[in-house]
N, C-alpha and C positions, 0 to 999 in steps of 0.2 A: 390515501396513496395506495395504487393498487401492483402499479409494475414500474420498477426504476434500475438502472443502471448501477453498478457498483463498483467504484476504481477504487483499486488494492494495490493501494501504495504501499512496498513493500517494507517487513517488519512495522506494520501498523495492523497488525490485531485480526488482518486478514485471513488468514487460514481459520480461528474461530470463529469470525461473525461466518463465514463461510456454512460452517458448521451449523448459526442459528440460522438461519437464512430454511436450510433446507430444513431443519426440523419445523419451522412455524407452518414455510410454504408447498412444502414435499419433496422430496429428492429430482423427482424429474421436474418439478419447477424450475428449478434455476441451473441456469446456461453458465458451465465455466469455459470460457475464453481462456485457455491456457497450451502453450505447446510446450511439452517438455522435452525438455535440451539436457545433454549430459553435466553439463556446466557451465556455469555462468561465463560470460564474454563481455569486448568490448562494443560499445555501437557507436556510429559515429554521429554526431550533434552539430548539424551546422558545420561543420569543415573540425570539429571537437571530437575527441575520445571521452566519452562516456560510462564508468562502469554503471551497468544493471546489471540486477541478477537474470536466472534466466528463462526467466516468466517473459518480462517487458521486452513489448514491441512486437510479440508476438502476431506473424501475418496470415494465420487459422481463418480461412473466410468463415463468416458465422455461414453455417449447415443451410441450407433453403428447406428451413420448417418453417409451420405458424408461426407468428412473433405470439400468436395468443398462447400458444404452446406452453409461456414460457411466463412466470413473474418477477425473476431477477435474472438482468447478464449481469457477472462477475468475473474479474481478470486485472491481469494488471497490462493496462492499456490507459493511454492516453481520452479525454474527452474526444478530440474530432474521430475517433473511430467510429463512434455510433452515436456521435451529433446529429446525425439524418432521423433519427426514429424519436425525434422531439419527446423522449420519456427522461424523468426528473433523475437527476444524479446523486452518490450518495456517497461519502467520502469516510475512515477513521483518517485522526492523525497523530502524529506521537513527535515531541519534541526534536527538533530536526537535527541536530547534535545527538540526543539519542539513538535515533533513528541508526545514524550512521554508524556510532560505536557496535549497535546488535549487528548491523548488516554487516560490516567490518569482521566483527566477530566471529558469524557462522560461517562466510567464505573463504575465512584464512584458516578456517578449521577443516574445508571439504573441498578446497579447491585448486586444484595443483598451480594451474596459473597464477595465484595472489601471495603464491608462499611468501616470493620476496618483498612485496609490496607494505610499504609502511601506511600507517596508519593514517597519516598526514596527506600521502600521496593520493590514496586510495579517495579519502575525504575531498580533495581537490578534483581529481577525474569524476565521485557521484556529488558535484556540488547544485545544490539546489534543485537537487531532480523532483522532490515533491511540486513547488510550483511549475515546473517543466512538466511532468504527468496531469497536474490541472490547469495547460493551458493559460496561462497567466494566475493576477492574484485576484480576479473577482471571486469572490465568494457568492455573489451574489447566484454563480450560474448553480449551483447547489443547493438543491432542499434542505440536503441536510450532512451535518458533519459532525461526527464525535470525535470522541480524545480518548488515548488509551490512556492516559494518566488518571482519566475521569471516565473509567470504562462502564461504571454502572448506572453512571447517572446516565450515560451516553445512551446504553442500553434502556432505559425506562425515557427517555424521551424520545428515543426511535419508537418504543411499544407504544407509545402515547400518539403517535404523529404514523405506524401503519392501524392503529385500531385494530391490534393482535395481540395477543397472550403468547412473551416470549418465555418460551423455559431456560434460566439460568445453566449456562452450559458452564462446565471446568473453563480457563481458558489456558491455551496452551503455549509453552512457557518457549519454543523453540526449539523444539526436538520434535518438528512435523514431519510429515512425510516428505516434504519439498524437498527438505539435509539429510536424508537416511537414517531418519530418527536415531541420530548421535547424539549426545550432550554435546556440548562445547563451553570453554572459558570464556567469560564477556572480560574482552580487552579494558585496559582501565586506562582511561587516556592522561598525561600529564594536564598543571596546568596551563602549560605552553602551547599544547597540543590542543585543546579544549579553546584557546584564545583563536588558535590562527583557524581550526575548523567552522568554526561561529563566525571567521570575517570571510569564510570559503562561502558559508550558508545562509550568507544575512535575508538574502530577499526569502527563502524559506521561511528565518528566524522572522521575520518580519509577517509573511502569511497567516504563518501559524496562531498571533500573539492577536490578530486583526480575526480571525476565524473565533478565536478562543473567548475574546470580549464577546463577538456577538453570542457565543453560547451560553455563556452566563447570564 
């Protein structure tokens, strides 16, 4: 595999594969598809309110350069964005109930609009956004998917499947550039909260567990 796609579903490990990405392929290899926005906002889903952070859906036409230019576009975009350029896709993922509590976490930390919003709420508005960023639950349309629970195995069977020597990067814990490099509290959810989130996320919860077998 020499040029593929890379959806950065967001708090999935993204901003450091980010980072290996460039050190394997060079810094001007890989295209970030990113428009940065003061803060995150609502987007609307089908007649639905949507929290994303404020990467997603970003409408950046890619630049009219080479496509050869380039050996990874990365962003956090949906598949039909750049379905048209038939190059293979490549996905982390990370517990879809976790997922939520970190994203939960860093924007009730940075972002004025979510002060009041509970946890519960917040959960229900980004429900099942990972299968909604990949376009349904085929897995199959993906080369390749790792897990950040299983971030190194993830990592040595990506090196294994681009036929690259990746250098073990720190990964970074969520005090990236994207939050103003703040720390923040990771919310701890009841486990009330934790039940009704999981029936907010099941078709994720469901993605996830079906992506996870095949990678074992």
């Amino acid at each position: 595999m020499n040029k593929f796609i890379y959806i950065h579903i967001p708090r999935c490990a993204g901003t450091t594969n980010y980072d290996v990405f460039r050190s394997v392929f060079g810094r001007t290899r890989v295209y970030r598809d990113s428009s940065f926005k003061k803060e995150p906002r609502l987007y609307k889903n089908k007649g639905e309110e949507l929290v994303v952070n404020r990467f997603v859906l970003c409408d950046k036409v890619f630049q009219k350069r080479h496509w050869k230019d380039f050996d990874v576009i990365f962003g956090h975009f949906t598949i039909r964005k750049y379905k048209f350029m038939k190059w293979p896709f490549v996905t982390f993922l990370r517990d879809p109930v976790e997922r939520v509590v970190s994203e939960y976490s860093v924007l009730k930390r940075n972002a004025k609009d979510f002060k009041n919003l509970s946890f519960v709420e917040f959960a229900y508005l980004q429900r099942n956004l990972i299968i909604w960023m990949m376009m349904g639950d085929s897995i199959d349309k993906f080369l390749f998917i790792g897990f950040v629970e299983k971030y190194e195995e993830s990592i040595s069977k990506l090196e294994n499947l681009l036929n690259k020597k990746i250098t073990r990067l720190a990964p970074r814990t969520g005090n990236s550039r994207n939050y103003r490099n703040l720390a923040f509290p990771k919310y701890v959810p009841t486990a009330e909260e934790r039940k009704e989130v999981e029936s907010y996320n099941q078709l994720d919860i469901n993605l996830y567990n079906k992506a996870l077998k095949r990678f074992l």
